[in-house]
Structure formats: C-alpha cells, structure tokens
C-alpha positions in Angstrom: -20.4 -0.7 37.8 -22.7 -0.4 34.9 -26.2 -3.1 34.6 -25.6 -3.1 30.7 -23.5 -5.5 29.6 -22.2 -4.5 26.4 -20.8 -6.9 23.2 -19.5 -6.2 20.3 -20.7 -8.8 17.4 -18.3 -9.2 14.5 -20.0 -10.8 11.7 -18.0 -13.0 8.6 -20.4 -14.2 6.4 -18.6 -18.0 6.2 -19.4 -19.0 2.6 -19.0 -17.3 -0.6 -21.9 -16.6 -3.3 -21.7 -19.0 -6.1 -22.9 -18.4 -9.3 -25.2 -20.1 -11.2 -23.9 -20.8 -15.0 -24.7 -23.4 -17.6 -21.8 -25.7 -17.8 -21.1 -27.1 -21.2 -19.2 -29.8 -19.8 -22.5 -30.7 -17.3 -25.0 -29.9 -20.0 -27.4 -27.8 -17.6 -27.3 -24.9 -15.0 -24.9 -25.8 -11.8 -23.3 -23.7 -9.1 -20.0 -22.5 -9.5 -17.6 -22.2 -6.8 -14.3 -19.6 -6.0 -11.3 -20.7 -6.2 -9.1 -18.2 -4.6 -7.1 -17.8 -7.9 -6.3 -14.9 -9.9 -5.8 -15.0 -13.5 -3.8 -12.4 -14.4 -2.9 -11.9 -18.8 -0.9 -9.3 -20.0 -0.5 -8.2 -23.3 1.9 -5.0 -23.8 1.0 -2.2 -21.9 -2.6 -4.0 -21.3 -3.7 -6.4 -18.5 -6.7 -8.3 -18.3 -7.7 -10.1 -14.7 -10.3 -13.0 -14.6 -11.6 -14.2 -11.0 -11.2 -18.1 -11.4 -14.3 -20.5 -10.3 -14.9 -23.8 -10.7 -17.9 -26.1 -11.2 -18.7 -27.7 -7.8 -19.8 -31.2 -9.9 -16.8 -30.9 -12.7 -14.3 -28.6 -11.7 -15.0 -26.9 -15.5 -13.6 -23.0 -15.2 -15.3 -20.2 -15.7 -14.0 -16.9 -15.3 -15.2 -13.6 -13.6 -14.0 -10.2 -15.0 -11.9 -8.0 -12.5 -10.0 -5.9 -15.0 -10.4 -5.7 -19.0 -7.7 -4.3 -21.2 -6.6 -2.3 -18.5 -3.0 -0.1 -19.0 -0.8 -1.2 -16.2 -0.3 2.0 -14.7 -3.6 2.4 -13.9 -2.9 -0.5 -11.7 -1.4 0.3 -8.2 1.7 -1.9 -7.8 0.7 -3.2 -4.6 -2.4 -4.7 -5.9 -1.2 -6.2 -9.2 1.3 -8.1 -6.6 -1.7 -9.0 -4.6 -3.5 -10.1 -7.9 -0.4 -12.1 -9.2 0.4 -13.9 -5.9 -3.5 -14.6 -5.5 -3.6 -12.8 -2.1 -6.5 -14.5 0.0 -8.0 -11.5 1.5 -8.4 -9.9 -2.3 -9.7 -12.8 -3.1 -12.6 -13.1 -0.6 -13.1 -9.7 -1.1 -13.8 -10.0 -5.2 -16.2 -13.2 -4.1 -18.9 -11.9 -1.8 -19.2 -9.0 -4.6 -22.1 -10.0 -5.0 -23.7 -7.1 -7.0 -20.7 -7.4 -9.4 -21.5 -11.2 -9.9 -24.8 -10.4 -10.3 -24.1 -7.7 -13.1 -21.5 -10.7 -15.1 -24.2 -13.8 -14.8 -27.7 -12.6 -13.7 -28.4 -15.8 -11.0 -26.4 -16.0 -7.8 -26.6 -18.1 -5.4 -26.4 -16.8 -1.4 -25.9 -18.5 1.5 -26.5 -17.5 5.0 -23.9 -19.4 7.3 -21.6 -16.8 9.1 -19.0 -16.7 12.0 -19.5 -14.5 15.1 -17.1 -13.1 16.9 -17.8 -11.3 20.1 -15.7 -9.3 22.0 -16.6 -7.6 25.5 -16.8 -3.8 25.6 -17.6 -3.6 28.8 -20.8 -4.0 31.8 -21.1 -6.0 34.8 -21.1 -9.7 33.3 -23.6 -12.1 33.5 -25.1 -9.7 36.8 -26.1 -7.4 34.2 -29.6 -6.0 34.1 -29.4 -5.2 30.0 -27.5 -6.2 27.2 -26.1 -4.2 24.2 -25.4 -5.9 21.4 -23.6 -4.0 18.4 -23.0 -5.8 15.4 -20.2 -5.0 13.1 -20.3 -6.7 9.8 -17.1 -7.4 7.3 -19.2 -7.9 4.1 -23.0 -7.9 3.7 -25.1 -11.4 4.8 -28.3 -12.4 4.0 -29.1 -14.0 7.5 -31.9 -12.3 8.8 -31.4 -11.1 12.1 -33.6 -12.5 14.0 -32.1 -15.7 13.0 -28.8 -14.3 13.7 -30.2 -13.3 17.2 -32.0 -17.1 18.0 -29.1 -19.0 16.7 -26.3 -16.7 18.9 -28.7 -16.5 21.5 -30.0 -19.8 22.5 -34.0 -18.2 21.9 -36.5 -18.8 20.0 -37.6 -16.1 17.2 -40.9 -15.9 19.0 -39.3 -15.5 22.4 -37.6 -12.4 20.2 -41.0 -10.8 19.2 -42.5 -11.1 22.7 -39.3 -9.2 23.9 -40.2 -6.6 21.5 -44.0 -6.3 21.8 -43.0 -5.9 25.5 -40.6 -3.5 24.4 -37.8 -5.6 26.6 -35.8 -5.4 22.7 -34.7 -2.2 21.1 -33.3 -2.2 17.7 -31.6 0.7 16.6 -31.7 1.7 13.6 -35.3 0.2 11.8 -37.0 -0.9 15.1 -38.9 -4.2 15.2 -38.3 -4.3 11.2 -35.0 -5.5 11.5 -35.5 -8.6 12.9 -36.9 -9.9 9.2 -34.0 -8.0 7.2 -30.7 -8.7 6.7 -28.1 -8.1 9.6 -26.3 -5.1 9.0 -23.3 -3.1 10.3 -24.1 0.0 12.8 -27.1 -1.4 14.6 -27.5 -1.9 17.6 -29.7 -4.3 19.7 -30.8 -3.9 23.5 -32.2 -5.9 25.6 -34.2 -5.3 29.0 -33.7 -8.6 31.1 -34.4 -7.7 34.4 -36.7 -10.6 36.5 -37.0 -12.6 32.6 -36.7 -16.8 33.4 -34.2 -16.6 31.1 -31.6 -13.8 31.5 -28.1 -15.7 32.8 -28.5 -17.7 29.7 -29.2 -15.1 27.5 -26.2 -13.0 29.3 -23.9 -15.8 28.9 -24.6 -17.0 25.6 -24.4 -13.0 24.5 -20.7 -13.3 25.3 -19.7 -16.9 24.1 
C-alpha cells in the first residue's frame, strides 16, 4: 500500500467579480452585481447580447457586452438557446471573465471566497507518511495559496513556511513562490509528514 496519500482539490471560486460603475441613480461609484440574465436584442439578421447586472444598493441595470451587431449565423444555435433561456452555467462563465470586465469598465472588484471539493485518488489514509495535493481549478481565483492551504488545512501560514524551509512542502510548479500567488490549476503540493505533532490532522483535514 502506498505512504502518499493522494487528493485531488477542485477549486470554485464562490462569488463573482463585480464591477465597479458610477450609478446615476446612487450618484457615486458602487459595485454592481450579476444577475444571471441574458439580454438578448435582435434586429434583422443582427443580434446584440448584453450580460445584465444590477446595483447591489439600487438594483439600477447596467449592461455588459457579450455580442454587438452580430449576424445570427455566426451564432451557434446551441448557444443562442443557452443565451435566450439564460442558461446558468453560461452565465457564470461570462461573470468571472474578469479580463473581459476589466476591458468594458476599467475597476473590478475580486473576491477570494471559494469551495473545495476533494476527492481521494488514492494512498493509505490518514496512516500515510506524505500527502499529495493536486489542485484543479474551474476558473481563475485570487486566493493566494497559502491561504487556500491554512484555511483547508487547519495550519497556520507560518506552520506552511517552516514546512518549506525544512523542505517537508514541495510545490510544483514555482516552488516556495506559490504560496504568495494565486492558486492555480496543475500544481501540485507535497507534503513530508513523517514524526510532525501534527500529521493525523493535517491527513484528515486534507480529505474533508
């Protein structure tokens, strides 16, 4: 039986960027939340699609570009059904674009709550030497990953960097540089846990 136990993370960052606008109804700058709904407006052969949010203090609408005076046919079926029956999962998708949000209103605001869920791969359990953590991601986060690591792990961020100066934590790719960036897809994180105070909980918390 193998002495690394390892987990797959999947990572879903849990709330949406909001951009920051200047509401005319507000009279000043205020965050502006998704809400799920397509608007789609056809004109002839032409279809424009707007992204709908709302102010989070007066529900004023303001809308995000998906499509402008674009022919029909240059729209796949399938996905001008998705757009016109406001399909969640398109939806999502079109809100943590961050980089197009960006490019439509300049400020954005990013938040760094997410959901993990981890599924076993495979190892001996919580009589595991080492742990292998591999973190897949659905959409880009800003949580850094040593926060990511603390929070799911029950640790402390400097119990994290005296793993690594002891070189009991492995990050592949980026090495100890990863811990202050971003969580991202295709790394991988292992730990060496043999005789540490506080391996079974690390083990167990590891797995949910």
């Amino acid at each position: 039986m193998s002495s690394t136990l390892r987990i797959h993370w999947a990572i879903t960052p849990a709330i949406a960027p909001q951009p920051l606008i200047n509401c005319n109804r507000c009279g000043g700058v205020k965050a502006y939340r998704c809400s799920g709904k397509f608007r789609v407006n056809a004109n002839g052969k032409r279809i424009d699609v707007w992204l709908i949010y709302r102010c989070v203090d007066c529900d004023n609408s303001w809308n995000f570009g998906i499509f402008e005076r674009c022919n029909r046919r240059d729209i796949e079926p399938a996905l001008l059904q998705a757009l016109e029956s406001n399909d969640p999962g398109l939806a999502r998708r079109h809100a943590f674009d961050i980089v197009a949000l960006r490019n439509q209103v300049g400020r954005v605001e990013k938040f760094a709550d997410v959901a993990v869920q981890k599924r076993l791969l495979g190892g001996a359990g919580e009589s595991a030497a080492a742990l292998e953590l591999q973190l897949g991601l659905e959409m880009p986060t800003s949580l850094r990953l040593d926060r990511l690591l603390a929070n799911e792990l029950g640790i402390s961020r400097s119990r994290l960097q005296a793993l690594e100066e002891r070189r009991l934590l492995v990050i592949d790719p980026d090495g100890a540089k990863a811990l202050r960036k971003p969580a991202h897809a295709r790394t991988t994180i292992r730990f060496d846990l043999a005789g540490e105070p506080d391996h079974e909980a690390i083990i167990c918390a590891a797995g949910g």
